[in-house]
Wavefront OBJ file of the C-alpha trace (Angstrom):
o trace
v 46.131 83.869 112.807
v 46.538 81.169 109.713
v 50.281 80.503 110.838
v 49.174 80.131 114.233
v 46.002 77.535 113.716
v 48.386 75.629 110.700
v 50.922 75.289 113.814
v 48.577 73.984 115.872
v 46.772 71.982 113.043
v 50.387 70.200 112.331
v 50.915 68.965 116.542
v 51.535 66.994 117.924
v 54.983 66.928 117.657
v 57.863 64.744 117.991
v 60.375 65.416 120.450
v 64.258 66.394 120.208
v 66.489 63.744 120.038
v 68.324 63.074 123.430
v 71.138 63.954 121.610
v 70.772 67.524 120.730
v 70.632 68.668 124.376
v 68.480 70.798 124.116
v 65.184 71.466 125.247
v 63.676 73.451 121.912
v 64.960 74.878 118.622
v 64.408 78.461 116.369
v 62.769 77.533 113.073
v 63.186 80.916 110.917
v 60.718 81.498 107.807
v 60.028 83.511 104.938
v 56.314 84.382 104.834
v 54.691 86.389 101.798
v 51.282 87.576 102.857
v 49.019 89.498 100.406
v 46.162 91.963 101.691
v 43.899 93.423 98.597
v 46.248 91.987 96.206
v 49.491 94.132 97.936
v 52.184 91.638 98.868
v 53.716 91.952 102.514
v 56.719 90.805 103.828
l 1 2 3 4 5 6 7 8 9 10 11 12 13 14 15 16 17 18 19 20 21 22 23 24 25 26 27 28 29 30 31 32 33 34 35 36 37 38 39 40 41
């Protein structure tokens, strides 16, 4: 739920330019999350 509420922490959000036609865009990440000191992918 961290990813979600740093999301939400980071809005609002500019908009696309006019010129990308297009109404949203895929952002892809790499996240490392560690649980007891075992890292997850």
């Amino acid at each position: 739920m961290r990813l979600i509420q740093a999301l939400r922490d980071g809005e609002p959000y500019w908009p696309l330019p006019e010129n990308w036609d297009m109404d949203g865009i895929t952002i892809t990440g790499h996240f490392v999350y560690t649980l007891s000191g075992t890292y997850l992918r």
